[in-house]
N, C-alpha and C positions, 0 to 999 in steps of 0.2 A: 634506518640508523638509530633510531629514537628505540628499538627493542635489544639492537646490539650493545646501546651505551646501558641499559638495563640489566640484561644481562650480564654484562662486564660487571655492572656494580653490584648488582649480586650477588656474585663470585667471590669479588673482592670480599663483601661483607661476611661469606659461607667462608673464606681460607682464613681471616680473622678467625673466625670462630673457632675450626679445626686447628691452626696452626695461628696461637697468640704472638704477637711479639714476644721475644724472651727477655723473662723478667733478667735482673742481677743475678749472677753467680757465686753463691756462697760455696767455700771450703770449708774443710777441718787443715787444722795447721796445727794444733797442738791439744793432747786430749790428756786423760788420767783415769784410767778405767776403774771401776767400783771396786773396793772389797767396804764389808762390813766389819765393820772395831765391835764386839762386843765384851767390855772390859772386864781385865782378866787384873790377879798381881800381877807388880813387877817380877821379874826375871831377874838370873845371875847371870855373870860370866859362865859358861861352859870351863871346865877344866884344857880344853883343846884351845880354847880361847886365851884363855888366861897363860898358858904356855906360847902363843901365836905371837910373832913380832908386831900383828896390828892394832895387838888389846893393848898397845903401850902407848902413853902418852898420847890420849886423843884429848884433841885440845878441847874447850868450850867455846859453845857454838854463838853466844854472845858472853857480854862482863857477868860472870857470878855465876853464869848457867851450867850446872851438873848435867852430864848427861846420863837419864837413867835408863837401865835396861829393858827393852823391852821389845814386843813383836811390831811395834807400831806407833806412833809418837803418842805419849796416854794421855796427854791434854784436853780438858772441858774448859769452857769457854764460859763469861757471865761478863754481860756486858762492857764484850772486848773488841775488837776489830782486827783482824785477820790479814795482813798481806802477805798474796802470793804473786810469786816470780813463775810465767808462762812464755820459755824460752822457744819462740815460734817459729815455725820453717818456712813458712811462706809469710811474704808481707802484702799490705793491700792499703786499702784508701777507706774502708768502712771494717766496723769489729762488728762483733757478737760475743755475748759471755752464755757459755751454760751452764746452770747451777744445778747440782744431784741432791738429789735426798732419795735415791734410785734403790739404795739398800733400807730405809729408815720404814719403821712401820708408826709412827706419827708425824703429823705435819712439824715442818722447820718455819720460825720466822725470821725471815732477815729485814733489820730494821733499817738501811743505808747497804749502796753497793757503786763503784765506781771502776776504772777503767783508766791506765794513764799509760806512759811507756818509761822506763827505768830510767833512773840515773847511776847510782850506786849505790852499793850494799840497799837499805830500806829506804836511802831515795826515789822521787819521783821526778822528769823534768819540768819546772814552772809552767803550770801552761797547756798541760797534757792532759789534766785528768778532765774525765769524761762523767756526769753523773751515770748509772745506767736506770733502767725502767725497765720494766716486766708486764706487756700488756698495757704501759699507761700508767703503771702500779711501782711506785719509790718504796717501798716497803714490802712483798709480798711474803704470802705464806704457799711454800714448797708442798704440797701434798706428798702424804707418805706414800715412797713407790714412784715418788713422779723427778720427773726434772723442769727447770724453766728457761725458757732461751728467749734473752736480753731484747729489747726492742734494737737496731742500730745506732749506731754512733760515729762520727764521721770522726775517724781518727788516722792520722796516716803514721802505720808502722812497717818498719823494715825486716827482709828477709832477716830471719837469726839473731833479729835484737830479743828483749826482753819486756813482754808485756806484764804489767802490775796487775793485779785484782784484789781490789780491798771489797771484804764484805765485815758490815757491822753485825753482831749477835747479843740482843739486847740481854733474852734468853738465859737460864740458867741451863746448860747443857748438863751437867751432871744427873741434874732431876728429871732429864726427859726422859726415861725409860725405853728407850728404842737404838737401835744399832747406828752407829755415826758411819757416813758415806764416806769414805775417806781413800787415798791413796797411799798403799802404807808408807814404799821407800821411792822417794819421789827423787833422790840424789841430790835434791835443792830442799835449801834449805830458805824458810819461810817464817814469816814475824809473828809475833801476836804481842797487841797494846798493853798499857798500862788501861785503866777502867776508861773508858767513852766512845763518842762514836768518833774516829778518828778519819772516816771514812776522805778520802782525796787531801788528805795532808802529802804537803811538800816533805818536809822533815817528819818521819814515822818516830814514834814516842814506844820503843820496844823495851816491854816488859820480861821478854823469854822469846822463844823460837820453838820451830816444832821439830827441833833435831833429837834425836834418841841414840844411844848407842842399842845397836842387835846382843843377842846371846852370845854370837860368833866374834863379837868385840869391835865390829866394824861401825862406823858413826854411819847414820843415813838421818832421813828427814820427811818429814808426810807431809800431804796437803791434804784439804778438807773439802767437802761440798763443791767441789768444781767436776763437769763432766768433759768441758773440751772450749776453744778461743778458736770463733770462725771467723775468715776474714772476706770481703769481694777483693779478686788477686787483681793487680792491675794488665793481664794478659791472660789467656784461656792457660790453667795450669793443673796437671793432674794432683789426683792424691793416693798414696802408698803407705797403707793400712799395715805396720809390723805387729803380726798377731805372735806372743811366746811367752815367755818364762823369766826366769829373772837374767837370763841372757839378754836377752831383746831390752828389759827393763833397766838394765846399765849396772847389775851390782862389779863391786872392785873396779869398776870404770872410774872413780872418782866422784866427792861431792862438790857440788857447784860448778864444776866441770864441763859438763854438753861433752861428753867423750864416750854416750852409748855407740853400740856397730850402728842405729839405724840416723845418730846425727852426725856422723862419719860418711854415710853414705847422703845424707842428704846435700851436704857442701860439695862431695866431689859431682851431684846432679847439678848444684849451680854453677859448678866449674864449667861443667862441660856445654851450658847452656841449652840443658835438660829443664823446663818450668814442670817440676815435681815438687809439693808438699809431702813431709816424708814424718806421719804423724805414728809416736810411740805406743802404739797396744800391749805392752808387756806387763805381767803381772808376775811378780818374783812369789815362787813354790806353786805356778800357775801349772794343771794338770789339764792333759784332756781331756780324759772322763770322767774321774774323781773330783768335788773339789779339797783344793786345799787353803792355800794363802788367796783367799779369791773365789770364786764362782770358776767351775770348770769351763774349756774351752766351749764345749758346745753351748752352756746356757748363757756364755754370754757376746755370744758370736753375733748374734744381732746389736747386742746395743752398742760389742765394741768394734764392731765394722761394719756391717750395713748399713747402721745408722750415721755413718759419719759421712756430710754431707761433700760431697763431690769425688766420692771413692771411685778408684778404675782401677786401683789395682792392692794385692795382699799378698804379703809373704808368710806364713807358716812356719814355725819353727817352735814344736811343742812334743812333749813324751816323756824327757830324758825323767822330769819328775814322778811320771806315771811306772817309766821303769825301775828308776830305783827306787818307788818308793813300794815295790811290789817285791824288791828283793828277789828270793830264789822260787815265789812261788809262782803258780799258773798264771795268774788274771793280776796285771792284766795278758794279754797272750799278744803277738804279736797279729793276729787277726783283730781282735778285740781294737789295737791302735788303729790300724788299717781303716776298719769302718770309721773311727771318727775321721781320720782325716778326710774319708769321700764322704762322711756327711757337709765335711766345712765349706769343702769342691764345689760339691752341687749345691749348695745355697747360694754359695760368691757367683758360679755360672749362673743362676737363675736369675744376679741382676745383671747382668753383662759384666762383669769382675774377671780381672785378670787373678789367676790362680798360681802364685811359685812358690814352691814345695825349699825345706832349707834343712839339709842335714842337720841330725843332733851330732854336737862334739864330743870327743871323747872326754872320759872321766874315770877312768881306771885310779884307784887310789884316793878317787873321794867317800867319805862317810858310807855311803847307802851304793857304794860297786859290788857288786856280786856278777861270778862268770855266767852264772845265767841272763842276768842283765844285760852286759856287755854282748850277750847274743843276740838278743830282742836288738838291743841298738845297731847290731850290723846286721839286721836283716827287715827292720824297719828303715833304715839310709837306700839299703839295694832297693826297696820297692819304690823311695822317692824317685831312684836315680834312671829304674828303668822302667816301671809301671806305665809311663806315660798319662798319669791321670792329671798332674800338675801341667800347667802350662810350659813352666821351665823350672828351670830348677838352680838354687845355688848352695855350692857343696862345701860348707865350713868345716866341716870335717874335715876336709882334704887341705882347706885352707892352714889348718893350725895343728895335724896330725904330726907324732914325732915318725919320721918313714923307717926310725929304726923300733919304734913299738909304737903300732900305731893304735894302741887301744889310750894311749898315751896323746895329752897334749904334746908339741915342743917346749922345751924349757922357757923360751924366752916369752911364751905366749900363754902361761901358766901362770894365776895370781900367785899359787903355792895353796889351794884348798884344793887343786886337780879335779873342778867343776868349773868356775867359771876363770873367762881369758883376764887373762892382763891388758892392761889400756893398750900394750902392745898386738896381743890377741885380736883385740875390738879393731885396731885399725887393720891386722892382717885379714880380718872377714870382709872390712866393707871394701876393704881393694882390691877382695876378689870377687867383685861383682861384678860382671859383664854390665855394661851402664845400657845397650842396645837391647837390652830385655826389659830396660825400663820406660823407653819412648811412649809418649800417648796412641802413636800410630798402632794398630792392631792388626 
């Protein structure tokens, strides 16, 4: 008996080893993929713009604040403090913050950083905010190229509220000589202080915002050095990577809003009592092989899906920029599209990732349509649809096609730029999404 209770414990101590208790479960619930600001002038209206019903009367984004044109909010920073609004799909009982300097090729210092859950406009509620730490470290320095992810914080936040992140930058940002990590058009619109470290103030002391009006006339708004807000969910909950373009990214969905296809589809997953975190990968003028507004699809497929922690599953939905922006000529060729998307396949497959493929929409009548284009995109859709190399597939094309020209959006699903949908558009995609292809079961 005395060798069997040995052995027993033995065992026990060798399946420890092999098979630890599992630790906590962190997600991604809400992320903001890289692009690099390397400061340019301001920009004008576009003549198409200034003709456009939406270059009129855009209001200001706070009292006195002009919005000026440009590709990306042009704001530097000098001993100010920064809140940003991270509207989260999942909710949980512990946070994480992760901060990017993922693009910068010198180190960032952040001198104060905090954590709280919204009240209104740049409130916070009493009570909520969280200091955060980085390794121990109330002040770190970001290495360039790198990101840092927040020690924990025991904060309970709800599905679809709105979590704060104030970070202080004592820093004179203009003089630092290196590319700002930044998100260009975040649709939300975000604070910056008058001078100090305002870091976990109740009532925020807002000197401007990081709204800008586009070329195209349209108001949007960036955020800064953030790379994504993980949460432990309080139930096993998947996460649903939307990798695309400025489709996915929410343009003409509205600002301040939450009215992208992929926060559309995430509510009707709580509806139907699907536990799916349904975190935003879009990057607006995002290509797949070229880059453009952003890092191309493939260089930045790892950091903006792989890495996002508790992924099982990605939808795909990238090209339309690759093809219009090649116009009438070869390359890119519709082979050329092809191989990236089975490069993105077989990465996702190689961590166990579920793979769905998502037509591009029509665009006949936008700036950069050519019939050669419009060919690539109906013969890059047929390969989504029947190739079988995606998992599954969801076909917004069909969703929002007019059936009497279908190179054509429908009217009612059309902003009027005849590229991206209307809020009405965005909800006719995400309700056409079979919800059964979303399940964790595999």
């Amino acid at each position: 008996m005395k060798n069997s209770h040995a052995w027993a414990s033995a065992a026990l101590i060798l399946w420890g080893v092999i098979c630890p208790v599992a630790a906590q479960t962190w997600i991604s619930t809400w992320a903001a993929p890289a692009f690099a600001r390397v400061d340019q002038p301001m920009q004008t209206l576009s003549p198409a713009a200034r003709a456009f019903p939406w270059s009129q009367n855009v209001p200001p984004a706070a009292a006195g604040q002009e919005l000026v044109v440009a590709g990306a909010s042009p704001l530097h920073f000098k001993d100010q403090t920064i809140r940003q609004i991270a509207h989260v799909s999942a909710g949980g009982s512990q946070v994480r913050v992760v901060l990017a300097n993922s693009l910068g090729t010198l180190p960032l210092r952040i001198g104060a950083a905090s954590v709280a859950v919204r009240d209104s406009v740049s409130s916070v509620l009493a009570g909520s905010n969280r200091a955060l730490t980085f390794g121990g470290l109330a002040a770190p320095v970001i290495p360039a190229g790198a990101i840092l992810v927040s020690d924990p914080v025991d904060l309970k936040v709800g599905s679809f509220s709105d979590v704060v992140i104030d970070l202080y930058l004592p820093d004179d940002t203009s003089t630092w000589k290196s590319p700002v990590t930044m998100h260009a058009a975040s649709w939300q619109v975000n604070f910056v202080s008058t001078p100090g470290n305002h870091v976990g103030s109740t009532l925020f002391p807002v000197a401007t915002t990081t709204a800008y009006r586009r070329g195209d006339g349209l108001a949007s708004a960036s955020s800064f050095f953030l790379a994504r807000v993980e949460v432990v969910p309080d139930k096993p909950t998947g996460v649903l990577v939307a990798l695309g373009d400025s489709i996915t990214d929410g343009t003409q969905s509205g600002i301040d809003a939450n009215r992208r296809w992929p926060d559309l589809l995430a509510a009707r997953l709580a509806s139907a009592g699907i536990s799916m975190s349904v975190v935003n990968g879009g990057i607006g003028g995002g290509r797949v092989l070229d880059d453009g507004v952003g890092p191309n699809a493939l260089a930045r497929f790892d950091r903006d899906v792989l890495a996002q922690p508790g992924v099982t599953h990605v939808t795909i939905m990238e090209g339309i920029n690759d093809i219009g922006g090649g116009g009438s000529k070869p390359y890119p060729s519709v082979a050329d599209l092809i191989a990236g998307h089975r490069q993105m396949i077989d990465r996702a497959h190689a961590r166990g990732i579920r793979v769905i493929g998502a037509t591009l929409t029509p665009f006949e009548g936008a700036a950069y349509w050519t019939p050669e284009g419009e060919a690539k995109r109906q013969a890059l859709n047929n390969w989504i649809r029947t190739s079988k190399a995606y998992d599954e597939v969801l076909d917004f094309d069909a969703a929002v096609r007019d059936p009497a020209n279908p190179n054509k959006s429908q009217a009612a699903f059309d902003s009027g730029d005849h590229l991206h949908p209307s809020p009405a558009g965005y909800e006719a995609m995400a309700s056409s999404i079979d919800l059964t292809l979303l399940r964790s079961e595999r």
